[in-house]
mmCIF file as gemmi writes it, N, C-alpha and C atoms, coordinates in Angstrom:
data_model
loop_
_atom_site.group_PDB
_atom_site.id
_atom_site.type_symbol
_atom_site.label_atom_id
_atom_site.label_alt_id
_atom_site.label_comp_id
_atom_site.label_asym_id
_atom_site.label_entity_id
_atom_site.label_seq_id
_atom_site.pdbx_PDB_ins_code
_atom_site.Cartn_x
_atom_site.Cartn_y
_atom_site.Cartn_z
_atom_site.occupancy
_atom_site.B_iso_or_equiv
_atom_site.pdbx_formal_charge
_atom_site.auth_seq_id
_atom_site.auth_asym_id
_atom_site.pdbx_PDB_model_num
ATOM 1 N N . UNK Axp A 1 ? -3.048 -15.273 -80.52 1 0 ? 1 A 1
ATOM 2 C CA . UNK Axp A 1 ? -3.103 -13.847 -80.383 1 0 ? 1 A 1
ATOM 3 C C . UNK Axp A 1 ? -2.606 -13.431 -78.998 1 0 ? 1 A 1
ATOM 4 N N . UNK Axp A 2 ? -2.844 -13.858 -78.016 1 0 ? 2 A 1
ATOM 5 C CA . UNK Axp A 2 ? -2.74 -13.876 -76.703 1 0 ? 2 A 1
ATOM 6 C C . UNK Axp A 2 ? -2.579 -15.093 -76.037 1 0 ? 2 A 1
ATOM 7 N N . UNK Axp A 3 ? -2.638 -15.149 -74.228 1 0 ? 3 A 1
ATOM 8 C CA . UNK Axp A 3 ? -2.774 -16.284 -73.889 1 0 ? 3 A 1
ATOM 9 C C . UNK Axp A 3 ? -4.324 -16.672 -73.53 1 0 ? 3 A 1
ATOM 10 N N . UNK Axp A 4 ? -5.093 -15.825 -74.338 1 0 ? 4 A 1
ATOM 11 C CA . UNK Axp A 4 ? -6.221 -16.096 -73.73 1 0 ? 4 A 1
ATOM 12 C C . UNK Axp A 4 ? -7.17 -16.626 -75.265 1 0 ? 4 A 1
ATOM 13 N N . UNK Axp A 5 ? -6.579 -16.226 -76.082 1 0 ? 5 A 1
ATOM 14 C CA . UNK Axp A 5 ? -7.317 -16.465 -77.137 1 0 ? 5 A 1
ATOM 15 C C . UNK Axp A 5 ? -6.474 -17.472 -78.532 1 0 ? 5 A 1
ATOM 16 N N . UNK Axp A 6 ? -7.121 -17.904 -79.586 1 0 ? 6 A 1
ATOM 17 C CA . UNK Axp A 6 ? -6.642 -18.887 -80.244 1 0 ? 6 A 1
ATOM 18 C C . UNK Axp A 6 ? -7.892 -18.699 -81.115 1 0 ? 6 A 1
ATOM 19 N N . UNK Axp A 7 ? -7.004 -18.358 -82.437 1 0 ? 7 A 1
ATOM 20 C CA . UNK Axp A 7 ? -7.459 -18.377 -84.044 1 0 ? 7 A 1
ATOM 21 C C . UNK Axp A 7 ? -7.306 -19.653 -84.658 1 0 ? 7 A 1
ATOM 22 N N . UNK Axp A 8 ? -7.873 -20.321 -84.929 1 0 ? 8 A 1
ATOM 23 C CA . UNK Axp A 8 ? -8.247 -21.187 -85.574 1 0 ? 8 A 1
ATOM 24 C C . UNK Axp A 8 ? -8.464 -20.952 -87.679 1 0 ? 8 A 1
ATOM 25 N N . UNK Axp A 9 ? -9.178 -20.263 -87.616 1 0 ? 9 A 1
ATOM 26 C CA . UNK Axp A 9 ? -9.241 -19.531 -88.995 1 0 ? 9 A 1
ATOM 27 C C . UNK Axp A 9 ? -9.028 -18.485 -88.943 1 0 ? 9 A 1
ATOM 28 N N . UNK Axp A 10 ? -8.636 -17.922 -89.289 1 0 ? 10 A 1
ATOM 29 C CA . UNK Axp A 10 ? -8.266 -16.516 -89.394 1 0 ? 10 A 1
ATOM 30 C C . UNK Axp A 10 ? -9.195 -15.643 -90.348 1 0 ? 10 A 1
ATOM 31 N N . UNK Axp A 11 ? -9.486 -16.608 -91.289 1 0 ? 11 A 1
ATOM 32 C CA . UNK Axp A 11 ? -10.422 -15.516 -91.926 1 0 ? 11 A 1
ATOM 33 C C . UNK Axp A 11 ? -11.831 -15.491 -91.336 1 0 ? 11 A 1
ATOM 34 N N . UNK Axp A 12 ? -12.34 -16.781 -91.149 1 0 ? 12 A 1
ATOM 35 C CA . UNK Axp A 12 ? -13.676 -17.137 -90.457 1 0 ? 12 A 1
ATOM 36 C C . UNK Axp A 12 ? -13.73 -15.513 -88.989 1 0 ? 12 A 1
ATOM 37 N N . UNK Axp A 13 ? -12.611 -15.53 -88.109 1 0 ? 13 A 1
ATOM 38 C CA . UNK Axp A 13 ? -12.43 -14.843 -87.36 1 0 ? 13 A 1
ATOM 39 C C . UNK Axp A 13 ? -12.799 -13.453 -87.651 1 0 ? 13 A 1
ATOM 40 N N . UNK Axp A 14 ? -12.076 -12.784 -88.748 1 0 ? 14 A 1
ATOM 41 C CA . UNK Axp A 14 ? -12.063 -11.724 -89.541 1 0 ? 14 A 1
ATOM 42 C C . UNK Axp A 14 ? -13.45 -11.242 -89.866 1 0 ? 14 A 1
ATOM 43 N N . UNK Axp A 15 ? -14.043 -11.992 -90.938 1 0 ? 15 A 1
ATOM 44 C CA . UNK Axp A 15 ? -15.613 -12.388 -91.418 1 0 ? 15 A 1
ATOM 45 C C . UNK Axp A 15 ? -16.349 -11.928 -89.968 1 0 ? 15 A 1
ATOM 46 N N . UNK Axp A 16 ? -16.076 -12.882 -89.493 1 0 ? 16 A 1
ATOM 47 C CA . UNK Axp A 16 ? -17.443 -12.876 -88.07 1 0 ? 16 A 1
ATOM 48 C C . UNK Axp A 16 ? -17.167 -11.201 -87.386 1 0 ? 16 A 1
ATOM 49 N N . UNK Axp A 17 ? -16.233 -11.051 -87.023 1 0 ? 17 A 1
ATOM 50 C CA . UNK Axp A 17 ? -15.981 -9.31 -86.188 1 0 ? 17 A 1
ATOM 51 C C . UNK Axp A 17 ? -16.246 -8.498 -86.621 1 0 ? 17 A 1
ATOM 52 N N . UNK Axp A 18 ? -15.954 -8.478 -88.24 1 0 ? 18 A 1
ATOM 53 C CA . UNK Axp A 18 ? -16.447 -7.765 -89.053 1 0 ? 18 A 1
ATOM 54 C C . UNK Axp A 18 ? -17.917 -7.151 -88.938 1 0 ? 18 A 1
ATOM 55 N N . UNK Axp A 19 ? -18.498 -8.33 -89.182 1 0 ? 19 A 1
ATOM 56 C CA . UNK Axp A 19 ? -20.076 -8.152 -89.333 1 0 ? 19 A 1
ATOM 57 C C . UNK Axp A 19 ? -20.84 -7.572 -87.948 1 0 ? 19 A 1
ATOM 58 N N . UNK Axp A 20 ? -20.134 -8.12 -86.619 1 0 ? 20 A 1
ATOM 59 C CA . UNK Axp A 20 ? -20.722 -7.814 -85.488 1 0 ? 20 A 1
ATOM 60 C C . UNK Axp A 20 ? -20.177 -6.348 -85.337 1 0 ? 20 A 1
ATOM 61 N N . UNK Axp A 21 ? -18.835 -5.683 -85.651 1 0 ? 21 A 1
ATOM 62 C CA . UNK Axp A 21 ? -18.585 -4.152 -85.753 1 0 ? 21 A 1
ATOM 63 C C . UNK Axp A 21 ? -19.718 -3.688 -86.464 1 0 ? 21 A 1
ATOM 64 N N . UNK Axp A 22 ? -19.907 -3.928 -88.036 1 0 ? 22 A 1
ATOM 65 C CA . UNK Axp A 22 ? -20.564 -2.762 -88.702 1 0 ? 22 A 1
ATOM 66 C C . UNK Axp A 22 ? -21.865 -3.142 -88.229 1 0 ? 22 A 1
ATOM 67 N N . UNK Axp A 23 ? -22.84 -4.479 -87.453 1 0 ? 23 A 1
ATOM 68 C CA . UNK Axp A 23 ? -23.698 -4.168 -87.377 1 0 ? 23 A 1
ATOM 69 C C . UNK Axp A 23 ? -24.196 -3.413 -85.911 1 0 ? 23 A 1
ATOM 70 N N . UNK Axp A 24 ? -23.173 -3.164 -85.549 1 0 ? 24 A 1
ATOM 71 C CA . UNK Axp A 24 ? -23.182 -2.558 -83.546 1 0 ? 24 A 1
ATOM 72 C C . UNK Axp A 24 ? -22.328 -1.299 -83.674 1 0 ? 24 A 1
ATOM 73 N N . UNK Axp A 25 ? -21.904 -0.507 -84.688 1 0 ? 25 A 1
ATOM 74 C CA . UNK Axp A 25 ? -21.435 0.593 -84.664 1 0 ? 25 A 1
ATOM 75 C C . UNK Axp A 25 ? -22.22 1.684 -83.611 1 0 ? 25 A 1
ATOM 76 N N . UNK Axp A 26 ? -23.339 1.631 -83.696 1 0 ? 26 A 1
ATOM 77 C CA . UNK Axp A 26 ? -24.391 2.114 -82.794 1 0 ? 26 A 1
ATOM 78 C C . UNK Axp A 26 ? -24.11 2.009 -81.587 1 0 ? 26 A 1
ATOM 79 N N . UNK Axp A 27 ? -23.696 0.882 -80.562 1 0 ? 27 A 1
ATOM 80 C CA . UNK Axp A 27 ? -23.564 0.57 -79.297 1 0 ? 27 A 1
ATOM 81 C C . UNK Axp A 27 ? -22.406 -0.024 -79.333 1 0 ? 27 A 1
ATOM 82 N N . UNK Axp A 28 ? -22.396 0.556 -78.137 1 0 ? 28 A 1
ATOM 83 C CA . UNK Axp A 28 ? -20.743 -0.035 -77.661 1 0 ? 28 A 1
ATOM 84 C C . UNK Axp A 28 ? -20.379 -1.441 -77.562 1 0 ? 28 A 1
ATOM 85 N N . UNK Axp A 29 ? -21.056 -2.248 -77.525 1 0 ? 29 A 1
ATOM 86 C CA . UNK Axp A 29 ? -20.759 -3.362 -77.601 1 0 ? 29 A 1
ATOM 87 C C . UNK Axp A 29 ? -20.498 -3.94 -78.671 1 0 ? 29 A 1
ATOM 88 N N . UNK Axp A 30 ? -19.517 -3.428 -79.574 1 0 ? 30 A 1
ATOM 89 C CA . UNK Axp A 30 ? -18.801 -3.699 -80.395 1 0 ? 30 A 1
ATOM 90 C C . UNK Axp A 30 ? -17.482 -3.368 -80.365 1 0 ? 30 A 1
ATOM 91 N N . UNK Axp A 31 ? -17.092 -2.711 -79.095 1 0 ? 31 A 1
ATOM 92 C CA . UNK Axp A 31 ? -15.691 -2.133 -78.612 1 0 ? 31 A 1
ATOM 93 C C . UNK Axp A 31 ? -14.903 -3.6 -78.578 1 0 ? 31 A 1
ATOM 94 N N . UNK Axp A 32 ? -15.257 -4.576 -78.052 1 0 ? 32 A 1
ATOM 95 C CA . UNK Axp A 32 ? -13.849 -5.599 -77.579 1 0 ? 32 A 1
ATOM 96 C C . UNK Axp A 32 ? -14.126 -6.136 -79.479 1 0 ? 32 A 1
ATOM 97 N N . UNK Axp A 33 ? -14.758 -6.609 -79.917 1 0 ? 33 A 1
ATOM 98 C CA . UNK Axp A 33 ? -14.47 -6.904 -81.278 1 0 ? 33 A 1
ATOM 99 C C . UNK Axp A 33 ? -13.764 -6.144 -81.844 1 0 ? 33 A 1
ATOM 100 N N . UNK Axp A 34 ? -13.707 -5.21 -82.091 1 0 ? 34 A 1
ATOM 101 C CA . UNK Axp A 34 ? -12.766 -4.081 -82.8 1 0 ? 34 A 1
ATOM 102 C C . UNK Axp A 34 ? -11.466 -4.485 -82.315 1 0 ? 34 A 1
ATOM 103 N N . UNK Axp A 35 ? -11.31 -3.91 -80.819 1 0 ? 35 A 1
ATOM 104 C CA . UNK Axp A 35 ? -10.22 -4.036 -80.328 1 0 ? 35 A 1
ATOM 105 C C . UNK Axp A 35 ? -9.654 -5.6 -80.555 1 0 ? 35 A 1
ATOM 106 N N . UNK Axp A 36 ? -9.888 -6.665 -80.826 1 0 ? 36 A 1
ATOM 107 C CA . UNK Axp A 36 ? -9.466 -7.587 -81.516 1 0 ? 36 A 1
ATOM 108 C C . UNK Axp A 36 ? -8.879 -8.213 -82.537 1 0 ? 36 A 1
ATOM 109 N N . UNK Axp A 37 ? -9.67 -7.598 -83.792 1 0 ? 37 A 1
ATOM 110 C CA . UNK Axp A 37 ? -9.433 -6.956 -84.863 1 0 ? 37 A 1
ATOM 111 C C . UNK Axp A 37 ? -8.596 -5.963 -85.164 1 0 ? 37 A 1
ATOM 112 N N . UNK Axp A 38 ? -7.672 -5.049 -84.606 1 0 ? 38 A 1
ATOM 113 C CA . UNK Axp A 38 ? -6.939 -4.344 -83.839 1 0 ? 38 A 1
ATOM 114 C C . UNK Axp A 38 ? -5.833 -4.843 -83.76 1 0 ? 38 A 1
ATOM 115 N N . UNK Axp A 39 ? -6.024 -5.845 -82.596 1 0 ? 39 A 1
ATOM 116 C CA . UNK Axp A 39 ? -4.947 -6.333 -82.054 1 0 ? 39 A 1
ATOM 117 C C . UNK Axp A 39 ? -4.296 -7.755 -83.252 1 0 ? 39 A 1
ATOM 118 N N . UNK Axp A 40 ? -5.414 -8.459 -83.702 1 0 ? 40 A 1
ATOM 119 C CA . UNK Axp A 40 ? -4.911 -9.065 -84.946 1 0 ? 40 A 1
ATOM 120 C C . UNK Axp A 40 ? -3.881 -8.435 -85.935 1 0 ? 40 A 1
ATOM 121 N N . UNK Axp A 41 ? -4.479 -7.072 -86.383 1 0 ? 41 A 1
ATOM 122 C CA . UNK Axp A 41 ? -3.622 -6.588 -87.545 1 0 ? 41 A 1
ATOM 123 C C . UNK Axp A 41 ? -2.294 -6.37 -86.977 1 0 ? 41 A 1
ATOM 124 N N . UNK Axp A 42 ? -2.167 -5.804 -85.673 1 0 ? 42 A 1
ATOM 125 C CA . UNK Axp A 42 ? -0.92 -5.387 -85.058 1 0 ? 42 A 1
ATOM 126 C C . UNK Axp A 42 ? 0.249 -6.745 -85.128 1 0 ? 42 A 1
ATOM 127 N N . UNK Axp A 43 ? -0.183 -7.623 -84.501 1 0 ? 43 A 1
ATOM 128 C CA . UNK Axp A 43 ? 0.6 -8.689 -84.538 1 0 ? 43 A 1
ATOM 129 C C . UNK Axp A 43 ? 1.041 -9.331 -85.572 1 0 ? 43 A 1
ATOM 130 N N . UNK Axp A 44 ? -0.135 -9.322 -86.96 1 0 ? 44 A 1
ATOM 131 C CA . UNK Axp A 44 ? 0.395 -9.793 -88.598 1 0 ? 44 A 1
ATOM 132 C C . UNK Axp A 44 ? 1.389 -8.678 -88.816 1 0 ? 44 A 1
ATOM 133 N N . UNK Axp A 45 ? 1.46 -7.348 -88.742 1 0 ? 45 A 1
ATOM 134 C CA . UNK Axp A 45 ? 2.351 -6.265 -88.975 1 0 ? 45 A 1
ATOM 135 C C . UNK Axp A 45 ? 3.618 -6.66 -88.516 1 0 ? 45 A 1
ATOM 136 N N . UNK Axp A 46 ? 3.866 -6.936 -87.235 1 0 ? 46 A 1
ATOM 137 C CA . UNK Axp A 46 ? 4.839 -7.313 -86.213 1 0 ? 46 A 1
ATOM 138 C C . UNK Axp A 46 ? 5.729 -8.419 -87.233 1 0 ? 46 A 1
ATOM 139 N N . UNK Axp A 47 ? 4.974 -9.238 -87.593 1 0 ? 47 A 1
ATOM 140 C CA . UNK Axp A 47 ? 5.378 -10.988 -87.701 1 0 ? 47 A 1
ATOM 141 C C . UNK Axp A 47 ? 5.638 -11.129 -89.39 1 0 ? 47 A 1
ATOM 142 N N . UNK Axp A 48 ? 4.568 -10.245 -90.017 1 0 ? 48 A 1
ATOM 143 C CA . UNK Axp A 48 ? 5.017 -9.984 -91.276 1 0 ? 48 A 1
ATOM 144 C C . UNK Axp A 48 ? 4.89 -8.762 -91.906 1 0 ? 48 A 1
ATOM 145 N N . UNK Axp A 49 ? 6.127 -7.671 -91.33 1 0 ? 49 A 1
ATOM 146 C CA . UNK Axp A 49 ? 5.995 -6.622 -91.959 1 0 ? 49 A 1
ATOM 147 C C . UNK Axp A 49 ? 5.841 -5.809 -93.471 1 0 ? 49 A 1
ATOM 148 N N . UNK Axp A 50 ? 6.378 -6.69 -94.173 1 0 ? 50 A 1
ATOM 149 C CA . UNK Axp A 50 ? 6.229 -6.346 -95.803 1 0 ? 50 A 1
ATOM 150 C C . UNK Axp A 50 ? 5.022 -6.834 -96.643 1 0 ? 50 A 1
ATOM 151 N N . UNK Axp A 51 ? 3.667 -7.296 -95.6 1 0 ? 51 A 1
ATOM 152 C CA . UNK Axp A 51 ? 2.623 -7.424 -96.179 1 0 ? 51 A 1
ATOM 153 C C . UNK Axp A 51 ? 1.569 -6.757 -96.192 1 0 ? 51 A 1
């Protein structure tokens, strides 16, 4: 994703952010997960646009 980070599963990844967004919608500390999640979709868009 970056040089700082490394997906391993991608869905496992997905799954896990998921759950920590909808269960921290409440507090902000669910901002860098999102923004992750975020930044994931952007780059599948980038790399495979017709999906």
């Amino acid at each position: 994703m970056n040089n700082f980070s490394t997906i391993l599963d991608c869905s496992e990844f997905v799954e896990s952010h998921l759950n920590v967004v909808m269960a921290s919608m409440v507090n902000k500390t669910f901002k860098p997960y999102l923004d992750r999640l975020i930044e994931l979709k952007n780059l599948h868009l980038q790399n495979y646009p017709d999906n």
